[in-house]
C-alpha positions in Angstrom: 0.0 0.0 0.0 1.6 3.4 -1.1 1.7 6.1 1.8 -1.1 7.9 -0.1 -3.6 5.4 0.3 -2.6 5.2 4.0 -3.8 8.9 4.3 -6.5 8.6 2.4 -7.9 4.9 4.1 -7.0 7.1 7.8 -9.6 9.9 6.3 -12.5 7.7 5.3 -12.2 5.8 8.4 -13.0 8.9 10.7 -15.6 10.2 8.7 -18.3 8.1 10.6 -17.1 9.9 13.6 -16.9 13.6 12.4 -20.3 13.0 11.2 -21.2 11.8 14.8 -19.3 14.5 16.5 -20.3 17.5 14.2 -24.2 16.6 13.4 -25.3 14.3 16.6 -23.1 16.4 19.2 -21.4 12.9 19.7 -18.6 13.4 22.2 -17.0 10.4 22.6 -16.8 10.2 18.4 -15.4 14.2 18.7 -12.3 12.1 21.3 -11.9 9.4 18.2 -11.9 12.8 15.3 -9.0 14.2 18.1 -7.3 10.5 17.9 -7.5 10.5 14.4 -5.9 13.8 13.3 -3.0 13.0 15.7 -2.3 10.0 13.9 -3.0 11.9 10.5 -0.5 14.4 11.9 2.4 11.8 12.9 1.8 9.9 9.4 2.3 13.0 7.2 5.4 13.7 9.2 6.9 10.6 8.5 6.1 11.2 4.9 7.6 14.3 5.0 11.2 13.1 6.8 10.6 10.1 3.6 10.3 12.6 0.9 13.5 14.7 2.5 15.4 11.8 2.6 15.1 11.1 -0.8 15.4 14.2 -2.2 19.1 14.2 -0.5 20.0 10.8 -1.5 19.0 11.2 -4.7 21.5 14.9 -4.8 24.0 12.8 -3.1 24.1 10.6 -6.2 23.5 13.2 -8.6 20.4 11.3 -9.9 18.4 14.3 -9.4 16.1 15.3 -11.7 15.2 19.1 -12.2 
């Protein structure tokens, strides 16, 4: 599974809960949105420190394209 697909599976599966929080006044779905987003934060972080690392190996090596 690419890193994309991970976002985008992470997305669909909270919005049952945003839903819940947002039109029913759900709380304990609003504590599963907060989850959510913390773990949508920490995954795009790892995807940016991926992408960096490329982008330097691949200037290392001269096998950058411009």
């Amino acid at each position: 599974m690419t890193r994309f697909e991970e976002v985008k599976n992470l997305i669909m599966s909270l919005e049952g809960d945003f839903d819940k929080f947002y039109d029913k006044e759900n709380q304990a779905a609003g504590t599963r949105v907060r989850k959510g987003m913390q773990d949508l934060k920490t995954m795009a972080q790892n995807i940016r420190s991926e992408v960096q690392d490329k982008k330097n190996a691949a200037a290392t090596t001269g096998t950058a394209k411009k």
